[in-house]
C-alpha positions as CSV (number, residue, x, y, z in Angstrom):
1,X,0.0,0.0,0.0
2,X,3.0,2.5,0.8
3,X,4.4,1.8,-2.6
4,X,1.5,2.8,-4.5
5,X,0.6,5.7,-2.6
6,X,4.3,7.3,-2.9
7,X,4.3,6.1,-6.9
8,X,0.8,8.0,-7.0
9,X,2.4,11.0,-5.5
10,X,5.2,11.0,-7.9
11,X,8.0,10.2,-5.3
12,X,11.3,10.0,-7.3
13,X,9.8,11.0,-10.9
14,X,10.8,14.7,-9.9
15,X,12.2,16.8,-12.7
16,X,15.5,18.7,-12.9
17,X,15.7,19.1,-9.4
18,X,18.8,21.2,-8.3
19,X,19.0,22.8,-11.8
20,X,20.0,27.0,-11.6
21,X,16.2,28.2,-12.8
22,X,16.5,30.0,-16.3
23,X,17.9,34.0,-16.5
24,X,14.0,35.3,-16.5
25,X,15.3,38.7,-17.5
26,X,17.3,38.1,-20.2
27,X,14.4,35.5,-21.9
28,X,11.7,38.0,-21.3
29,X,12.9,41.2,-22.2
30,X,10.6,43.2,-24.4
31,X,7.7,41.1,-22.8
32,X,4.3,42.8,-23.6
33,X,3.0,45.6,-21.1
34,X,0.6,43.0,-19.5
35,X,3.0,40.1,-19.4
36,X,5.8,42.4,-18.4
37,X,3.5,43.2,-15.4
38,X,3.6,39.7,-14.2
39,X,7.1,39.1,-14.4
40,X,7.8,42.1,-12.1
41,X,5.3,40.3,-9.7
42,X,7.9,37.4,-9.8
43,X,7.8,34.8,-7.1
44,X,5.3,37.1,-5.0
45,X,2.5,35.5,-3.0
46,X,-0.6,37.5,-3.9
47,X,-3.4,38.3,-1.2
48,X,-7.2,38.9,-2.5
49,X,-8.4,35.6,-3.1
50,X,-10.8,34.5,-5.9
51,X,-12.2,37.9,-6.7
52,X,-8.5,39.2,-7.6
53,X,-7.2,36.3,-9.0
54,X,-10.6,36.1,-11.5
55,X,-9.3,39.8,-12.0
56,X,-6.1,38.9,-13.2
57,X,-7.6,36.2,-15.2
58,X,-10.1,39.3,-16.9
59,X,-7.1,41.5,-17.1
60,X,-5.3,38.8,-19.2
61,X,-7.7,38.5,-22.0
62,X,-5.6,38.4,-25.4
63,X,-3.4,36.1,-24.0
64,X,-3.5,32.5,-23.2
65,X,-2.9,31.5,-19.2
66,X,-1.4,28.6,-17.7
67,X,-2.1,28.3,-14.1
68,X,0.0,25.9,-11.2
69,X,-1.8,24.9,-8.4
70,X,0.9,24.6,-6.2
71,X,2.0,24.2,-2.1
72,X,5.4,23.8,-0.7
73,X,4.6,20.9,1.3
74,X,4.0,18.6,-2.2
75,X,6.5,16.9,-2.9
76,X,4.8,16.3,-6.9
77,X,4.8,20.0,-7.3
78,X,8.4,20.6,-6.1
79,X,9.2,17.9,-8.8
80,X,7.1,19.4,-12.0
81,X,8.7,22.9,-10.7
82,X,11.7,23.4,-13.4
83,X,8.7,22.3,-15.9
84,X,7.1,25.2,-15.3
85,X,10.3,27.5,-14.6
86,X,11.6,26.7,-18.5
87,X,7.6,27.0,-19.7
88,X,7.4,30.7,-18.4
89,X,10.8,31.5,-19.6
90,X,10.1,30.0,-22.8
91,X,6.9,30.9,-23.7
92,X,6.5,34.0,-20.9
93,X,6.2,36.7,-23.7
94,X,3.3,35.2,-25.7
95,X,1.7,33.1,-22.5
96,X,0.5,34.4,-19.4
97,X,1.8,32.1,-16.3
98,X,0.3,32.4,-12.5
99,X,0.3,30.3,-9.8
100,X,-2.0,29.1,-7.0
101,X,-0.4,28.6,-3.6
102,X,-2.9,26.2,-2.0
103,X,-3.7,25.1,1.3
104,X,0.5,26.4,2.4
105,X,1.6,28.8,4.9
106,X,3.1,31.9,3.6
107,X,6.6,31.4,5.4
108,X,6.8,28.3,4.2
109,X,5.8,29.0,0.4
110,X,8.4,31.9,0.3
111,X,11.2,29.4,1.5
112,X,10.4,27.6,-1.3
113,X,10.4,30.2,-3.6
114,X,13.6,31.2,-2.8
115,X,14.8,28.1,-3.6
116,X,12.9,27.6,-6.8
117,X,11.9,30.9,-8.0
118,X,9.9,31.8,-10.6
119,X,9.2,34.2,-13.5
120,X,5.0,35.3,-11.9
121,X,3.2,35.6,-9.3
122,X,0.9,33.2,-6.9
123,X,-2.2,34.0,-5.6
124,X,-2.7,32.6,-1.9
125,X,-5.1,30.6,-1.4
126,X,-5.1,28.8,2.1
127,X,-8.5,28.2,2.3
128,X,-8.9,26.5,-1.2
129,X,-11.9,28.7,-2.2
130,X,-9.4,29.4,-5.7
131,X,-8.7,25.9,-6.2
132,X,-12.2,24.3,-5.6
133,X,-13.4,27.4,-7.9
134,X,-10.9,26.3,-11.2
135,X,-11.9,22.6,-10.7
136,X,-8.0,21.7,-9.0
137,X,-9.7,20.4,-5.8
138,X,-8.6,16.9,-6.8
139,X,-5.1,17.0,-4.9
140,X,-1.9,18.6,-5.6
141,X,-0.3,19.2,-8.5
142,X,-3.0,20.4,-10.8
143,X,-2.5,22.8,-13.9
144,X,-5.4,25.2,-15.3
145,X,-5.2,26.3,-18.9
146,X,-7.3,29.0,-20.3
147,X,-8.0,30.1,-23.8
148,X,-6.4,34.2,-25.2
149,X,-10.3,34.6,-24.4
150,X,-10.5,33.7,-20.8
151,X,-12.4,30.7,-21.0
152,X,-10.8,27.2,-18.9
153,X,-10.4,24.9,-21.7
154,X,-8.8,22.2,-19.0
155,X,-7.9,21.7,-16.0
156,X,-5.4,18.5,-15.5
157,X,-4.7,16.9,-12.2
158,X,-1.1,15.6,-11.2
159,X,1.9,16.1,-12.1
160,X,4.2,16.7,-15.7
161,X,6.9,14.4,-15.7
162,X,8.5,15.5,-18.5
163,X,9.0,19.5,-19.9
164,X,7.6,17.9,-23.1
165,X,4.1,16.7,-22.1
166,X,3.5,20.6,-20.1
167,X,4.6,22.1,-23.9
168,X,2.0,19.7,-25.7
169,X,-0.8,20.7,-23.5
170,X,0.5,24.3,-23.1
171,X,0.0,24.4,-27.0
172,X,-3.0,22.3,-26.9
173,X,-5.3,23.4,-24.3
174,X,-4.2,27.2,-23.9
175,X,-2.7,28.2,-27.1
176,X,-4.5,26.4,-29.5
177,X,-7.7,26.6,-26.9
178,X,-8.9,23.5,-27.2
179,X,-10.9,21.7,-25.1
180,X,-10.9,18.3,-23.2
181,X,-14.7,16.9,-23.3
């Protein structure tokens, strides 16, 4: 039973753990004004809960979103997290990236941040009302993709192993805004 609850949680599939995260200034220079705005909101934990992250969603329209659903304490998120660090510094001046910092305590989110940072922000969310609202409440990791429209096209639970299956459904389910029915 212990074995197939760690392989279920991803124990030892992690990514590039211990990899430098990419230079996030030099890849998104010239980033446009509302993409640029999130990368100066790098690696900040965001208060306001669901009315300012559906905000944030609003102010994004044009532009496809890929949203983390993250905490500290999973070990499947700390795994996925170079994923989503070469994602956004990749594909940061065409895609939108937030994150969700679920169900975490703010000290401990920021360690991990320091550690691992990233090129946007992450809107708190200790009591889950985000993550039960974008369909995440499933368990940890979980990735929400929305169209240049605003609409959630898909919301996948668990996490990427590899950087190439994230870029797939990057493409798929925010850039090309398809859906999964």
């Amino acid at each position: 039973m212990a074995v197939l609850l760690l392989s279920a949680c991803g124990a030892g599939s992690g990514g590039d753990e211990g990899s430098p995260p990419p230079d996030y200034a030099k890849k998104l220079a010239g980033s446009p004004p509302p993409l640029a705005a999130l990368h100066k909101q790098a690696n900040e934990l965001l208060p306001g809960g669901l009315d300012a992250y559906n905000k944030r969603i609003a102010e994004l329209k044009g532009y496809p979103i890929v949203v983390n659903v993250w905490g500290s304490w999973c070990f499947p998120c700390r795994a996925e997290f170079p994923h989503f660090q070469q994602a956004s510094a990749n594909m940061g001046k065409k895609v939108a990236f937030l994150g969700i910092n679920s169900a975490d305590s703010a000290d401990a989110a920021k360690t991990f941040l320091k550690e691992d940072p990233l090129s946007y922000p992450s809107y708190s969310d200790n009591d889950k009302t985000i993550t039960d609202d974008v369909k995440a409440s499933f368990g940890l990791p979980a990735t929400v993709f929305y169209d240049a429209q605003g609409n959630r096209t898909y919301t996948k639970s668990g996490q990427y192993a590899s950087q190439a299956d994230l870029d797939a459904d990057i493409k798929n389910f925010a850039v090309d805004g398809n859906t999964d029915s």
